[in-house]
C-alpha positions in Angstrom: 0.0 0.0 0.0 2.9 2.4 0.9 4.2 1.8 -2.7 1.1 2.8 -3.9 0.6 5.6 -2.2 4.0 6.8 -2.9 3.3 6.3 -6.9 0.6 8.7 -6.2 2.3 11.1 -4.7 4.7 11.5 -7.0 2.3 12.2 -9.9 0.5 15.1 -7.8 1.2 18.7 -8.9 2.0 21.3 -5.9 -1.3 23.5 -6.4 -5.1 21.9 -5.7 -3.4 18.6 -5.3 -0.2 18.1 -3.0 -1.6 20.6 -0.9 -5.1 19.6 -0.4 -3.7 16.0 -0.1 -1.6 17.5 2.7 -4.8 19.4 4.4 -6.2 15.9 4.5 -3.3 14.5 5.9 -3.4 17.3 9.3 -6.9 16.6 9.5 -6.6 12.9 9.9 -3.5 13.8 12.5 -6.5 15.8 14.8 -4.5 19.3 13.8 -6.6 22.2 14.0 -6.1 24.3 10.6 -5.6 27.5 10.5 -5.2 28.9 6.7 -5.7 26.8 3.8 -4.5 26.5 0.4 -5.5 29.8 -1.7 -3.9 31.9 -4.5 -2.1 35.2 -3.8 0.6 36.7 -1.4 0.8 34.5 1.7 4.3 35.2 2.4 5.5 31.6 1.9 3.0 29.8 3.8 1.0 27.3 1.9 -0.5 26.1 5.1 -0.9 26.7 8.4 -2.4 24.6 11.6 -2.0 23.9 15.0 -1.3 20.2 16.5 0.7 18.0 19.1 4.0 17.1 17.2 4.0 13.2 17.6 7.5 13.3 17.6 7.8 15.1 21.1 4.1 15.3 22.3 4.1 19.2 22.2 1.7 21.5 20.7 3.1 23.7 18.1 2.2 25.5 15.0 3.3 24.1 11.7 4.3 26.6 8.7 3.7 24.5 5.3 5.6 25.5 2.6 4.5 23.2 -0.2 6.7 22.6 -3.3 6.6 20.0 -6.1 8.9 17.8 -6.9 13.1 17.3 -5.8 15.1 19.8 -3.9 17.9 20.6 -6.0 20.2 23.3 -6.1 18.1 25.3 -8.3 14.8 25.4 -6.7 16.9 25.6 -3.5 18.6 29.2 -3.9 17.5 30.0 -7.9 14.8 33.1 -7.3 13.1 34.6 -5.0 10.1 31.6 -5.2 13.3 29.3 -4.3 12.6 27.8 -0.8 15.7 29.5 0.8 13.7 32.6 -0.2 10.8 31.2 1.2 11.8 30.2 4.2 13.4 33.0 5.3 9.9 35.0 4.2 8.2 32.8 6.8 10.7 33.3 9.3 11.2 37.5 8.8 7.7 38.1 7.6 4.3 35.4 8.1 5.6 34.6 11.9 6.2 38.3 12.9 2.7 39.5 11.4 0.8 37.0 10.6 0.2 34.7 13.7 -2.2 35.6 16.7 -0.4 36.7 19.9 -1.7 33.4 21.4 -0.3 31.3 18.3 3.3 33.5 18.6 3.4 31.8 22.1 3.6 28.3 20.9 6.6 26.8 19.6 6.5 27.1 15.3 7.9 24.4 13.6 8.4 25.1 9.7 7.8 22.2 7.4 9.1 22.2 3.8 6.5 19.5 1.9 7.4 17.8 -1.6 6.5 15.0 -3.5 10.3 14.5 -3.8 13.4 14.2 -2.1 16.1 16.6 -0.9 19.2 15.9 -3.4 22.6 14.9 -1.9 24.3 18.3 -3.9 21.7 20.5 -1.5 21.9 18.6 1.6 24.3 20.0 2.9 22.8 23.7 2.4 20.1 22.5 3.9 21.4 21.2 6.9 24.0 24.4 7.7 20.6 26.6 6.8 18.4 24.6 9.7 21.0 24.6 11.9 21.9 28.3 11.7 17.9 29.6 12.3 16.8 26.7 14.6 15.7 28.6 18.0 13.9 27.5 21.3 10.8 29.0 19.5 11.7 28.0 15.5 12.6 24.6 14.1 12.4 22.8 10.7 11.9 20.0 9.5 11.1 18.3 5.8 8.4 16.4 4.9 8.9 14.8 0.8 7.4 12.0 -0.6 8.8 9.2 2.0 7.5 10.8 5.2 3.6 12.0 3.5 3.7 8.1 2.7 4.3 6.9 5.9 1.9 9.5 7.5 -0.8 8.9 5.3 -0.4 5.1 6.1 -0.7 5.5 9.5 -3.3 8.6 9.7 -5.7 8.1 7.1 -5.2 5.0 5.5 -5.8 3.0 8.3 -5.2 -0.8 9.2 -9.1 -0.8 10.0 -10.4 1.8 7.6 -8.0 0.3 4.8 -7.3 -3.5 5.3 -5.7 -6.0 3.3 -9.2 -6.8 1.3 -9.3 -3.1 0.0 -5.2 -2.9 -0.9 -5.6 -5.6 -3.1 -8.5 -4.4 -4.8 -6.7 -1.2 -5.2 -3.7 -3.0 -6.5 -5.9 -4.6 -9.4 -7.4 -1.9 -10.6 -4.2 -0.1 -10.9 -2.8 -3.5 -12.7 -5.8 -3.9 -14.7 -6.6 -0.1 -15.9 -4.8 0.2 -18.8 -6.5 -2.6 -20.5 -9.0 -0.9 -23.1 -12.2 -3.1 -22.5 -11.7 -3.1 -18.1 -14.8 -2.7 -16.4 -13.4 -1.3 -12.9 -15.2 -4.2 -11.4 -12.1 -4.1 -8.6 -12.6 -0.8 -8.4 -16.2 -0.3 -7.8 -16.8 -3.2 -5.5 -14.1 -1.2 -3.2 -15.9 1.9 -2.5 -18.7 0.1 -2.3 -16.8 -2.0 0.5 -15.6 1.7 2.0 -19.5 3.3 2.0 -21.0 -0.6 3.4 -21.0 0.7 7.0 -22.6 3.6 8.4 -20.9 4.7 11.2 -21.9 7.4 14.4 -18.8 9.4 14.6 -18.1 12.4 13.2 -14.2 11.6 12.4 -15.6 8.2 10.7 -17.8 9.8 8.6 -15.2 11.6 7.1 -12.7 9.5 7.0 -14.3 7.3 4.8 -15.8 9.9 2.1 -11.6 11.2 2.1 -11.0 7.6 1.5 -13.1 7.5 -1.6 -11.6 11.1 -2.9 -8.5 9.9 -2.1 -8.6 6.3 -4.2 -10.4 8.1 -7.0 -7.7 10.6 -7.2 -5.1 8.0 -7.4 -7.4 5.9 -10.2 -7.2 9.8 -11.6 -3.6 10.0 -11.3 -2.7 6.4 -13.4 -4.9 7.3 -15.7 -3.3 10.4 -16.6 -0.2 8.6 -16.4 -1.4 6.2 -18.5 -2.8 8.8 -20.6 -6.1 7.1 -21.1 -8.9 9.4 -19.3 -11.9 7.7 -19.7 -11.6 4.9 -16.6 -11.6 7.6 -14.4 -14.9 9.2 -15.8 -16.5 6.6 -15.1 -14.9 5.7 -12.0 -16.1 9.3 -10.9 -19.3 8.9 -11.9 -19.4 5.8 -9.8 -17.9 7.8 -6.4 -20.4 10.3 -7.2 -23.4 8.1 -6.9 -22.0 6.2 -4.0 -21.4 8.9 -1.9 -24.7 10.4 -2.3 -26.3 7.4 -1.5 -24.1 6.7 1.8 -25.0 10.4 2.5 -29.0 9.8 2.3 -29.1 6.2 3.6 -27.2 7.5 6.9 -29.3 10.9 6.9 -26.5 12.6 6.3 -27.8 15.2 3.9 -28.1 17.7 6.8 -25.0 17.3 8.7 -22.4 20.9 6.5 -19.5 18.8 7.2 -20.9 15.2 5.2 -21.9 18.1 2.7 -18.9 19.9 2.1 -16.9 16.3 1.8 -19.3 15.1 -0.9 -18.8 18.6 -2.8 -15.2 18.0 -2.5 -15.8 14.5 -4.5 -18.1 16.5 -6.4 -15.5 18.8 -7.0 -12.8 16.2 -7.9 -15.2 14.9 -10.7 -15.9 17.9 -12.1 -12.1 18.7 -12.4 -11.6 15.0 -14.2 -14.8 15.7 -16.6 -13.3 19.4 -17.6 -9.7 17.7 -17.8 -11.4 15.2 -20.3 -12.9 17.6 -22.3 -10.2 20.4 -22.5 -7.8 17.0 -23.4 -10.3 15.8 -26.6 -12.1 18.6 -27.5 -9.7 19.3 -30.4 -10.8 16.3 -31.8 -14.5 17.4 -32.0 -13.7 19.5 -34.9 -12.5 17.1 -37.2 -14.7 14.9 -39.3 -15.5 11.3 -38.1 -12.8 11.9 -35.4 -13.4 8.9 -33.1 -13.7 6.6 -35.8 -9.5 5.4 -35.9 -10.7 4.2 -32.3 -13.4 2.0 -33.6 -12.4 -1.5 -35.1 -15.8 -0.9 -37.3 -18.4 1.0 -37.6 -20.9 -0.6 -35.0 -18.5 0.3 -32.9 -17.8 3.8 -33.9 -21.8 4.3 -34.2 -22.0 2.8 -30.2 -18.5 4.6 -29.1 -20.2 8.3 -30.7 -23.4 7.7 -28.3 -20.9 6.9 -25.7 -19.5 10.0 -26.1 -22.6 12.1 -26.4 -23.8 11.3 -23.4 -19.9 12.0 -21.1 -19.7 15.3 -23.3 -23.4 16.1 -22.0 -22.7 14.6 -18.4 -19.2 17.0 -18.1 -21.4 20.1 -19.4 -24.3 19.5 -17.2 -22.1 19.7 -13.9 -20.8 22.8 -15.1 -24.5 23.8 -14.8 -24.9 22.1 -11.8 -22.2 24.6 -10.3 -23.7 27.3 -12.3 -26.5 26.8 -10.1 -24.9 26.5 -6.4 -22.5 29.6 -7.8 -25.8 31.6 -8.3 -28.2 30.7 -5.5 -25.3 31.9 -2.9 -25.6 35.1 -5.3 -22.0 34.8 -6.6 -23.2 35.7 -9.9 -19.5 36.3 -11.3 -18.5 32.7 -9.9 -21.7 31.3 -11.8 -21.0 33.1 -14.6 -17.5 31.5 -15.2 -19.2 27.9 -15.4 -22.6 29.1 -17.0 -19.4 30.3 -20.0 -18.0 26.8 -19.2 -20.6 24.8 -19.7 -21.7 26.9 -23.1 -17.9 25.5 -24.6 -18.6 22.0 -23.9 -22.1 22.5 -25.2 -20.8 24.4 -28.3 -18.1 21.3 -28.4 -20.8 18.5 -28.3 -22.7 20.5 -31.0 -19.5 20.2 -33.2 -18.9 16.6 -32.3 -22.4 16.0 -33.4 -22.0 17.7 -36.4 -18.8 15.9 -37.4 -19.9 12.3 -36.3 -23.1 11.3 -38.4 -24.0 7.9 -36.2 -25.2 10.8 -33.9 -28.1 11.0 -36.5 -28.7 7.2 -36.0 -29.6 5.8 -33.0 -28.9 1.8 -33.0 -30.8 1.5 -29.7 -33.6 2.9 -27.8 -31.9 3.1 -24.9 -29.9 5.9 -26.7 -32.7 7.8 -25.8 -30.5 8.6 -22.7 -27.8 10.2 -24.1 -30.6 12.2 -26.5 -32.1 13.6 -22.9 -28.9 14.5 -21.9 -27.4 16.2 -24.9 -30.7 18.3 -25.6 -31.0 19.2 -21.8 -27.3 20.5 -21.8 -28.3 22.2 -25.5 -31.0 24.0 -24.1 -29.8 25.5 -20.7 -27.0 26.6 -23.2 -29.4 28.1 -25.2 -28.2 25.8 -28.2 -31.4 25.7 -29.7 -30.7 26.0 -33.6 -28.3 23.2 -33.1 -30.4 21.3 -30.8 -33.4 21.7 -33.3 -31.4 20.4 -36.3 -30.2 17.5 -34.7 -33.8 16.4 -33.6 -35.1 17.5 -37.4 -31.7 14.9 -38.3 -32.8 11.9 -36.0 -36.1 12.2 -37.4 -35.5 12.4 -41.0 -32.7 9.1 -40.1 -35.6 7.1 -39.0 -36.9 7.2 -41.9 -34.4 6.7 -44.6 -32.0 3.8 -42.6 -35.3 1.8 -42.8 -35.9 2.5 -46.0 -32.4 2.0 -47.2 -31.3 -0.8 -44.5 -34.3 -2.1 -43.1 -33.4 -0.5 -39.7 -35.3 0.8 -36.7 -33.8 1.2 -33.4 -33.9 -1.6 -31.0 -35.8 -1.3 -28.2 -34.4 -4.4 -26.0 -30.5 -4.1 -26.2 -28.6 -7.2 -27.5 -25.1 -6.8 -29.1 -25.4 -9.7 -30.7 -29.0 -9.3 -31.9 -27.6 -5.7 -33.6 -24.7 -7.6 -35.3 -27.0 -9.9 -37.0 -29.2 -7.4 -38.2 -26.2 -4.9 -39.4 -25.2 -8.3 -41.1 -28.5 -9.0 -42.7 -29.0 -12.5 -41.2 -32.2 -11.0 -39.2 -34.5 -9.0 -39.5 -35.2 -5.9 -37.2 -38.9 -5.5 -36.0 -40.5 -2.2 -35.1 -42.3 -2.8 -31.9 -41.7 0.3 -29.6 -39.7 3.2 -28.8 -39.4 6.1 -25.9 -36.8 7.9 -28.0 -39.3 9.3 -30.4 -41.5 10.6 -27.5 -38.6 12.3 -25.8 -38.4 14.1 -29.5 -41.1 15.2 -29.3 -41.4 16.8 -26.1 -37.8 18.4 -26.5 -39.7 20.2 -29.7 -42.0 21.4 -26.5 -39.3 22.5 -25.1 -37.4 24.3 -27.6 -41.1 25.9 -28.4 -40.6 24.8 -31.8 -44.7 23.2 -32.9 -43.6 22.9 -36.7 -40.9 20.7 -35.5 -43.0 18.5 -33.3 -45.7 18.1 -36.1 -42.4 16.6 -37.9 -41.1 14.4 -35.3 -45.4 13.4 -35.1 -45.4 12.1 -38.4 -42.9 9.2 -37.4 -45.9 7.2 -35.1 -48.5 8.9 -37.5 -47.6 8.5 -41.3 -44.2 6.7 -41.2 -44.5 3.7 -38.6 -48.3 4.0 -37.6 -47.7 0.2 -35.6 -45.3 2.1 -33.5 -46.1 1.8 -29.8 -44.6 4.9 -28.0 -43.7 4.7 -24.4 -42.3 6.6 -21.6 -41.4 6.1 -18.2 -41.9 7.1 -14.9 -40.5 6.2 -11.9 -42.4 5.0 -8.6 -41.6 6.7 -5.0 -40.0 3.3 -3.4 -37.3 3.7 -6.2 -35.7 6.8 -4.6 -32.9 4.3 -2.6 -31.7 2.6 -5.6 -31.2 5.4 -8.7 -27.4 5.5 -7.1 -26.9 2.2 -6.9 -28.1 0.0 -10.1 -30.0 0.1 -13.2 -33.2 2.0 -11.4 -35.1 1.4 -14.5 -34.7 -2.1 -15.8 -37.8 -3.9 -14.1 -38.5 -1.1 -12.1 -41.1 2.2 -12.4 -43.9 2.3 -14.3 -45.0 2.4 -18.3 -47.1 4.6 -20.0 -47.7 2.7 -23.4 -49.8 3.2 -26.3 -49.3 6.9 -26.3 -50.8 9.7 -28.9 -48.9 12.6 -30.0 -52.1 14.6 -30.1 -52.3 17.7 -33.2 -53.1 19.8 -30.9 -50.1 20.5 -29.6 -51.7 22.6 -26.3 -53.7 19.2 -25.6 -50.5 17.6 -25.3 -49.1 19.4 -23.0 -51.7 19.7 -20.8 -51.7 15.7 -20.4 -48.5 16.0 -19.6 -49.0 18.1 -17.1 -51.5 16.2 -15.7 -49.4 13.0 -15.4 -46.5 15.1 -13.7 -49.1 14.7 -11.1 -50.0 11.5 -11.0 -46.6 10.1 -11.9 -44.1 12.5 -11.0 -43.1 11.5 -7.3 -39.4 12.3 -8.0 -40.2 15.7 -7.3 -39.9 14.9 -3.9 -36.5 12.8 -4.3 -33.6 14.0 -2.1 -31.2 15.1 -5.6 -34.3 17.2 -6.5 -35.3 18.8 -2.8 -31.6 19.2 -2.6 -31.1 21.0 -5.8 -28.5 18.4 -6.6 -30.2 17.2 -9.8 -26.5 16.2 -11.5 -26.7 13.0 -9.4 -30.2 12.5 -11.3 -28.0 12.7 -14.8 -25.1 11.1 -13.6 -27.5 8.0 -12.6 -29.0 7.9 -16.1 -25.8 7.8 -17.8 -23.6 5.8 -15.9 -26.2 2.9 -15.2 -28.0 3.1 -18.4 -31.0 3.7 -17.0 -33.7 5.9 -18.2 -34.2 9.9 -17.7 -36.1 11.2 -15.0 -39.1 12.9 -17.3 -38.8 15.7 -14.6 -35.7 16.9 -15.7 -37.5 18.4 -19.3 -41.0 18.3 -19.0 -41.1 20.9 -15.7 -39.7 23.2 -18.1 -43.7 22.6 -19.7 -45.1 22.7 -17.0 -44.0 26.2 -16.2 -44.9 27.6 -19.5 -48.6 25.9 -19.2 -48.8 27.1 -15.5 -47.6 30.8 -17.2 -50.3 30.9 -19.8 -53.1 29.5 -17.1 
């Protein structure tokens, strides 16, 4: 486990990620923090906090100054950002003016923290420096990547929170990441082994959550060394879910500090969807870009839905913080992601545009990524592009059956869409929800010529199609984070009519938000937290929460009324 760790450490950068590692770390040692990480002058102090030294038993205040990588000669003495410089800022400037009069009474003990190792050319500079400005009241010490192992082993990673079991579930995911078609089985059994207990205390609590940021950032970590993003997507995705639903099944949800942990996770996933995007999005532009990763085109058709629906997910949570940015009326906060989550949306617009399977769903089921990519579209205020692509899909329906005989399957089967991309069966038009979530989205976009196109799929072009939707049941709320919610589970509205009118329409739909709309009343909603609600879809395959467009109806009908 310490080699592990170790490897992790080593890959951190010094800002956002050593050092909130490192504010972990005190935490889990029961020191009291003072000043966190934050940008600007702090006169070399990364960190502060107060704590019993566990080398002598006496409280002191520790001084962080957190660097990345070696101490070497250069980033010893080089400029005035060297930590000579540094240090002797701490000692002439934070202590004298910076401290409390009741923290200037306790002993200071100045740490220098790196994910490296003091060099043999500098030690000796080092230890004449140390020696020369050590005091009764001053002392130093360094901490690289050696020492945060060791203390992380013993602190937070604990014999009991961490045992044997969890290592070597670690250990194979690690081994096993790089493999393209890995399913992070290892992986996700382990946090779900971390989140099985619910414990009383406070410290507990937490520890565990840290332990789930903490093994996600290290799947994060390989897979940017391995330079192969997606397996930490989805294992954030799977973190995300998990934490929530630790959170609501130990009625958590109230308790700021459970909050702020699960924000920090939040947070973390955020930061690997944006890192994603910024890292592909160059490929977006370029025609059929994601096909040279596709051994044919099934695959590149299933591999461009894949994507649609991550692209959407990573835009949505920009939304997501959008939101949180703008209810605590930081409006220039919210701002920065409301522009960050247009970029990704103008980016999945592109990638649509480039990739033409995007026009062509080969499942229903695909009617997930659709909800997604149209939701992001519209809170983007994408609507040209979102309108074309729905005109697209609809116009696809009809000419891949007429050309290939195709209609999208409703039941998913691999094998079933080989033979019938093969010709040696035939593909039967029984149902489909994607061509009702069409139409509502033309609701949506407030668009009726549109939806009097997407009508004359079930009306004129397939009049034995049986549309559906579905709606989830109240007892469901405990299991959206945990499984496919909708795969046996909810309830069905078959048989359904796009009606002409489309005013009739939408006041059925209204109607049934009332009579089958319980997850209102879900915790992700009455939380405002409806990314977990997207997240779920995507990453379990399971179908949209009807909610999440048609109360964007409801409010124009209730506005007209």
């Amino acid at each position: 486990m310490r080699f592990l760790l170790s490897e992790y450490i080593n890959l951190l950068k010094e800002d956002n990620e050593l050092d909130v590692l490192l504010t972990d770390l005190l935490v889990g040692m029961k020191f009291t923090t003072i000043s966190k990480p934050m940008k600007g002058r702090q006169f070399g102090v990364d960190i502060s906090a107060v704590g019993i030294d566990p080398e002598d038993s006496i409280k002191k205040v520790f001084l962080f100054a957190v660097k990345q990588g070696n101490l070497t000669r250069t980033t010893w003495d080089g400029d005035v950002n060297a930590i000579r410089s540094t240090l002797n800022q701490i000692k002439d400037t934070f202590i004298p003016t910076s401290l409390t009069n009741r923290l200037k009474k306790l002993p200071k003990k100045i740490i220098v923290c790196t994910n490296g190792v003091i060099n043999q050319n500098v030690l000796v500079d080092w230890t004449q420096y140390i020696d020369q400005n050590t005091t009764d009241a001053v002392e130093y010490d360094f901490w690289g990547t050696g020492e945060i192992t060791a203390m992380l082993d013993d602190y937070l990673v604990s014999e009991k929170l961490f045992p044997q079991e969890y290592q070597s579930l670690l250990r194979k995911s690690l081994a096993f990441l790089d493999l393209p078609d890995y399913d992070l089985s290892h992986f996700y059994t382990l946090i779900q082994k971390i989140l099985d207990k619910q414990p009383k205390q406070k410290r507990q609590i937490l520890k565990k959550l840290r332990l789930v940021r903490l093994c996600l950032n290290i799947i994060y970590k390989w897979s940017q060394d391995n330079n192969n993003l997606k397996p930490s997507i989805y294992a954030s995705e799977r973190c995300l879910l998990l934490s929530w639903h630790f959170m609501q099944e130990g009625n958590h949800l109230e308790k700021n500090f459970v909050r702020q942990e699960f924000y920090k996770i939040h947070s973390l996933k955020r930061n690997i969807g944006v890192y994603y995007f910024n890292k592909v999005a160059k490929h977006y532009k370029t025609e059929h870009s994601i096909y040279k990763y596709s051994r044919n085109s099934l695959e590149y058709s299933l591999n461009v839905w894949e994507e649609i629906g991550i692209i959407a997910t990573i835009g949505l949570t920009e939304i997501q913080e959008f939101r949180i940015h703008y209810r605590e009326g930081n409006e220039e906060h919210a701002q920065t992601y409301y522009q960050s989550a247009l970029s990704i949306s103008n980016g999945l617009c592109l990638f649509i545009k480039n990739n033409p399977p995007s026009k062509y769903p080969e499942y229903d089921v695909h009617s997930i990524e659709i909800a997604l990519a149209l939701n992001l579209m519209n809170f983007t205020r994408n609507f040209n592009p979102a309108k074309k692509w729905i005109s697209e899909m609809t116009l696809g329906f009809n000419n891949r059956y007429k050309i290939n005989k195709f209609f999208p399957l409703f039941r998913k089967s691999y094998d079933k869409l080989v033979d019938i991309h093969n010709g040696d069966e035939e593909c039967e038009i029984q149902s489909s929800m994607i061509v009702l979530i069409l139409a509502e989205y033309t609701l949506v976009l407030k668009d009726e010529d549109l939806y009097q196109f997407v009508r004359k799929i079930p009306t004129e072009l397939f009049p034995d199609l049986n549309l559906q939707i579905w709606f989830p049941l109240e007892e469901m709320e405990n299991k959206i984070c945990v499984q496919d919610y909708s795969r046996g589970e909810g309830t069905l509205k078959h048989s359904v009519t796009l009606y002409e009118n489309v005013e009739e329409y939408k006041k059925e739909m209204v109607s049934e938000m009332e009579l089958f709309g319980p997850e209102k009343d879900f915790k992700i909603f009455k939380h405002s937290f409806d990314i977990v609600a997207h997240v779920a879809s995507r990453h379990y395959k399971s179908q949209p929460f009807p909610l999440t467009w048609r109360v964007l109806m409801k409010q124009e009908v209730s506005t007209k009324e």
